[in-house]
N, C-alpha and C positions, 0 to 999 in steps of 0.2 A: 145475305145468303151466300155459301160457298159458291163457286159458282157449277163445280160439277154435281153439283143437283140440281140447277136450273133446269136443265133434260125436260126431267122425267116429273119434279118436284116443286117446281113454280105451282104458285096459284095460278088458277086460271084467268087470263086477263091483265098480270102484269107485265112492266118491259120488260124483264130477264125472261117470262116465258115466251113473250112475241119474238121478241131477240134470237130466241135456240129453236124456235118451231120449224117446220117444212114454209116454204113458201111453194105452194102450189104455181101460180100462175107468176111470171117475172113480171118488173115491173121496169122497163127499160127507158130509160131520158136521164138528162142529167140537170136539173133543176133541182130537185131535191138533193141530191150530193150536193151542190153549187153551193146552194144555200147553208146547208149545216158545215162546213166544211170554212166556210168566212165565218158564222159564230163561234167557230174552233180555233180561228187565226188563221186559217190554211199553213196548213201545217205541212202538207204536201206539197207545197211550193219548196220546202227547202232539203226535199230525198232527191239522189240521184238513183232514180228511176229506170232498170233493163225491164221493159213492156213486152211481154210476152201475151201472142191470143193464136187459134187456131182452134177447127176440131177435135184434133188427135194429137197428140204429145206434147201435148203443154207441160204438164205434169214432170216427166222424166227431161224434157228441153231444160226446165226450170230446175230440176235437183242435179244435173250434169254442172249447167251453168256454176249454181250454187256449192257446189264440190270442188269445181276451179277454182274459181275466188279464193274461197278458202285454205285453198292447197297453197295459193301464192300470197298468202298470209292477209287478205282485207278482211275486214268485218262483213258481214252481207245478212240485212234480211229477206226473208220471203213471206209472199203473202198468197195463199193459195186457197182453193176451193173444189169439192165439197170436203169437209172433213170425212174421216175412217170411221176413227172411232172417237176424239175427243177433240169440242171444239178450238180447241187449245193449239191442235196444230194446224190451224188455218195462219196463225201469226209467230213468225219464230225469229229468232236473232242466235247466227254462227249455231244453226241445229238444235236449240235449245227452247222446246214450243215457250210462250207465254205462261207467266204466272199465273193462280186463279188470281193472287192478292190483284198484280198489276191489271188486270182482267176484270177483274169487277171495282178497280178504280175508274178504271178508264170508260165502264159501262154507265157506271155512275153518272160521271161528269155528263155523257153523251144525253145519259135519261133526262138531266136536267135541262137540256136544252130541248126537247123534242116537244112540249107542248106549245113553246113560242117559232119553234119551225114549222110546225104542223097548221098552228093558226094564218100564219103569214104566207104559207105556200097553199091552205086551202086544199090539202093533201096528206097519204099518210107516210111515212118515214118507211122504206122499206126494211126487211133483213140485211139485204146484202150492202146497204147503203149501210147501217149501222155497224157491220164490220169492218168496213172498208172505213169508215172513217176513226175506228178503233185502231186500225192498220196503222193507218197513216198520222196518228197523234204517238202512237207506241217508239213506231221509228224514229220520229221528229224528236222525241227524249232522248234515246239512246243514239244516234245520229251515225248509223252505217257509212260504210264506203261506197255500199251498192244496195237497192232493195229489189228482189226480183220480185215484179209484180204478175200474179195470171191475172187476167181478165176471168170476169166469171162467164157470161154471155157474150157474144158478138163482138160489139167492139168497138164501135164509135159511140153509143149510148150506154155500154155499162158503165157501172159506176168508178171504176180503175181508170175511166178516162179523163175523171175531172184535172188528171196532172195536167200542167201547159207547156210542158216541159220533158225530155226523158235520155236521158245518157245514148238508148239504141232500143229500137224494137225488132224483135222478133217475130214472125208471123209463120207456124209451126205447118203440116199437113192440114188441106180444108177439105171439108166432103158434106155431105149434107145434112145436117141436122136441125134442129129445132127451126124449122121451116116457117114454123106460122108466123115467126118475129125474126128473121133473116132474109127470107126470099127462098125464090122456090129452084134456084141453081146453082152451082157449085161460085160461078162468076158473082150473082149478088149478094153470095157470103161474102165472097172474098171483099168484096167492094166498100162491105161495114165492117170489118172485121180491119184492114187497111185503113181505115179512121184512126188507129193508135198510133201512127206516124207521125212525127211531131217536125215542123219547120224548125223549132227550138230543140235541136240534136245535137248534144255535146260531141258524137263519134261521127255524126253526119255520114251515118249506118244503119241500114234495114238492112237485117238478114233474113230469108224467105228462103223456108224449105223445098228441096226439088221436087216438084212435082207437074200437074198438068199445065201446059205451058199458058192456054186463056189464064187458070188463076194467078199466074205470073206475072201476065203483061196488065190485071186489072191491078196489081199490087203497086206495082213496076210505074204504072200512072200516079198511083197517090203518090208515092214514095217522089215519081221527077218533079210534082206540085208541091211537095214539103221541101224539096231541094236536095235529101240525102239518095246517097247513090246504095245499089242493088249488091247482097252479095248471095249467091247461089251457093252454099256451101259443095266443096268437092264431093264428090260418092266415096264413099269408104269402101275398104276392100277387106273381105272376111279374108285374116290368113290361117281361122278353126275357129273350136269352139272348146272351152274348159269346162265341162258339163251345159250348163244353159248358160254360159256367159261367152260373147263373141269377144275373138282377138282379131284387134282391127291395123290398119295400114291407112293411115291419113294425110293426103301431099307426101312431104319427105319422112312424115315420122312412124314410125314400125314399131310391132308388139305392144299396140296400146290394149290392154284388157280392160273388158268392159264392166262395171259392178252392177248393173241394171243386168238383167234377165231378158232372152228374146231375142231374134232376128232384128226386129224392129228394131229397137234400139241402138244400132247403127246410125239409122239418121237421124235420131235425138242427140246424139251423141255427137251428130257433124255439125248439127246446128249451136251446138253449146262451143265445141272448135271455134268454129267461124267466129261467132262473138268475142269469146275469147282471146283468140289472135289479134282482133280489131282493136282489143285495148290493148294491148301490149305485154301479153302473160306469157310466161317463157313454157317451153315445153315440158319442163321437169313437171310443174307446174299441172300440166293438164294432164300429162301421162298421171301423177296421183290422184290428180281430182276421180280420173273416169274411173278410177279401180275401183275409189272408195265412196261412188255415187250410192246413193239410198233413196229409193220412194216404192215403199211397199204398193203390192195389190197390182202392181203390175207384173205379171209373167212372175211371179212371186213363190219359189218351192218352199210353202206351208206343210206337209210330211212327208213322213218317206213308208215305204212296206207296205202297200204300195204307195209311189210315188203320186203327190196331191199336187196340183197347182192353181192358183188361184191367178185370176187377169181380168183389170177391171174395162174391158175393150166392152162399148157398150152401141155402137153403130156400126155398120154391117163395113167402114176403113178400120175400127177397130177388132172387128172380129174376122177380117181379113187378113190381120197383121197375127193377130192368136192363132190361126189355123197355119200360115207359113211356118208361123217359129213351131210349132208340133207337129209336123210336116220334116223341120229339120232334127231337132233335136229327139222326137220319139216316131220314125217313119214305119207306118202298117203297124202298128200297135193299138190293140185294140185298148180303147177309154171308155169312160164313163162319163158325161158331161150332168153336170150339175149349173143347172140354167135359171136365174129368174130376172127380171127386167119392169120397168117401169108400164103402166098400163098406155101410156102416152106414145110409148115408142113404137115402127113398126119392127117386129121382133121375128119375121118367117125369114128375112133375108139373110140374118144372123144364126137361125137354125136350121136354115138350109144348106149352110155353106158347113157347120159342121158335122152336119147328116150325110158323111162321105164314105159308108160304110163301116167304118170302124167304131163309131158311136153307136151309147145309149142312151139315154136322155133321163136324168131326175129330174123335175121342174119341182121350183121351190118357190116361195114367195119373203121379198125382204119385211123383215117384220118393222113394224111400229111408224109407217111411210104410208101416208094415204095417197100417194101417187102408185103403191104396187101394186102389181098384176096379181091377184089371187091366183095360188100355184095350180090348184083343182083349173081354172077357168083355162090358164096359160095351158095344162096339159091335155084339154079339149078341145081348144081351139090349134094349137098343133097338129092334136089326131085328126082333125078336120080337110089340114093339109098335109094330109099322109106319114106324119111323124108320129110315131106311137112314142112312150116312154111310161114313167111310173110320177107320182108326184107325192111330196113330203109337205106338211104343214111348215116348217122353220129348217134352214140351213144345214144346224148340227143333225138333225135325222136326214136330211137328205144325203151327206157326207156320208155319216155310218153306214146308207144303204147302200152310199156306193163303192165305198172301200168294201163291203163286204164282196163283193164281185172280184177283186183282187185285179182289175186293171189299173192300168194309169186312170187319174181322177183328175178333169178341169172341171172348177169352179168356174163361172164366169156369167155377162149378161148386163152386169151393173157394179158401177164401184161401192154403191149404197150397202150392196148385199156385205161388206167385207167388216160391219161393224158386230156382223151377227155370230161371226167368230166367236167374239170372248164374254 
């Protein structure tokens, strides 16, 4: 079967439809990686591995980084999560997602080993595990310079951990989220999340974004027990803005513009520096990378007449960073926010903070995700907490209701919602 009908078009009950479904509930250890991954050859033993994990800006950390590289001529894959729109680009080589061909060879091969892993582990094969090991056999063929790995979850039990090994990790902004398999503080995120630090460190470098200094000093511990030493990336200095992209000022080097969208993106942008300088990439080098970064759905101008943006900030550090960056680049302008979010999440803190007057609220629900907030329920339970708005069955009517208002338009609440687009 092609594999972009797998989606929607699998029988019910096969691996390609298990493969492409929602996983409601994570399934976090690394036994079942371990295991499938030795009937694979471990294959991941032979990438040199940038280990990227965090809350908040993994995503643009890893497309900054990956723009570098490239600018200074290496190979680089990435390996990311969740997908947009196709699962295709969860696995890429030098920006060019995965084949269906190579994609449903490589599922193949995987399928066939899954009912003697399954047996012997006495357990079922996750999703994420089955990508990740799709990941990490793709790469081992094509054999990069660098693979920028995100973490899906946490960080010492996701499956991106099973490397033993890793050129340098990164460990991006942490704040709180998915609590019931993290811990319930910003400190015992950090604490599993800083499991991707590896004693076996080619740069004998952790980079760790500025932020609150406890999550620092729990970082800061792993990191003196793996043996690589700490680099706190400089704060960047906005010298303006080119519509929604910031012109930055980093240590000695000036007029870097930024191709990512947002305020935030600043310290994405320091953190892919930092690394970068740590291997040794020349400045030319990074000045193109950051022009020419790409990773939609964040801070992302989607139309114009009026102006539409779309941002996939989906916890109350990321929708803290979306209301800064329209704060700066659209100040006292009245918007129309177009909001929906997972039913799991708590979602008032993130609608409170954009309920500052100048908002309206479409609440919408992502369709065809049995984790979403039906948009009827979300814009009741709002009204409950004194947010009034309107709500639309699917995305594209909620859009239209709100461009027809003729203010600025944020999309936002969830990255999930951004496949409903097209």
């Amino acid at each position: 079967m092609n594999h972009d009908e797998t989606i929607n078009k699998s029988e019910q009950g096969s691996f390609a439809s298990y493969a492409n479904g929602f996983q409601t509930v994570p399934r976090l250890g690394l036994e079942r990686i371990t295991y499938l991954m030795h009937l694979l050859g471990d294959p991941q033993e032979k990438l040199r591995c940038i280990h990227v994990a965090g809350t908040n800006g993994k995503g643009s950390t890893c497309a900054f980084t990956e723009s570098i590289l490239l600018a200074a001529g290496y190979t680089v894959g990435k390996y990311i999560s969740p997908n947009l729109v196709r699962v295709n680009e969860r696995i890429s080589l030098c920006r060019e997602e995965i084949s269906d061909e190579d994609l449903n060879a490589l599922l193949d091969r995987i399928a066939a080993l899954i009912p003697e892993a399954e047996k012997a582990l006495g357990d079922k094969i996750s999703q994420f595990e089955i990508w990740t090991a799709a990941a990490f056999c793709y790469f081992a063929e094509k054999n990069p310079d660098y693979v920028i790995l995100e973490t899906g979850l946490g960080g010492e039990f996701d499956a991106t951990n099973v490397i033993t090994s890793n050129v340098m990790s990164i460990l991006t902004q942490i704040d709180l989220d998915h609590v019931e398999y993290l811990g319930d503080t910003v400190e015992k995120i950090a604490r599993t999340k800083s499991k991707i630090i590896k004693a076996r460190c080619e740069s004998g470098v952790t980079v760790v974004a500025d932020q609150k200094a406890s999550v620092i000093d729990v970082i800061r511990e792993q990191a003196t027990l793996a043996g690589t030493r700490v680099i706190v990336p400089e704060t960047p200095v906005s010298e303006g803005t080119e519509e929604i992209y910031e012109i930055i000022s980093y240590g000695d080097m000036r007029h870097l513009r930024l191709g990512l969208g947002g305020i935030y993106q600043m310290e994405n942008a320091a953190n892919a520096i930092a690394c970068t300088l740590a291997l040794g990439v020349s400045e030319d080098a990074i000045r193109k990378g950051l022009a020419e970064a790409k990773n939609p759905a964040r801070f992302e101008m989607i139309g114009t007449e009026p102006p539409v943006v779309y941002d996939g900030g989906h916890n109350p550090n990321g929708v803290r960073s979306l209301k800064s960056s329209l704060d700066r680049y659209y100040p006292k302008c009245e918007r129309t926010v177009v909001f929906a979010c997972m039913a799991d999440k708590d979602f008032m803190p993130s609608i409170d903070m954009l309920n500052d007057g100048y908002s309206r609220f479409v609440f919408t629900t992502v369709q065809d995700n049995p984790r979403a907030m039906g948009a009827e329920a979300l814009c009741r339970a709002a009204a409950e907490k004194g947010v009034t708005g309107e709500w639309a069955p699917d995305l594209k009517t909620a859009l239209a209701i709100a461009r027809a208002k003729g203010n600025l338009v944020v999309a936002c609440g969830s990255l999930y919602l951004y496949k409903d687009l097209f």
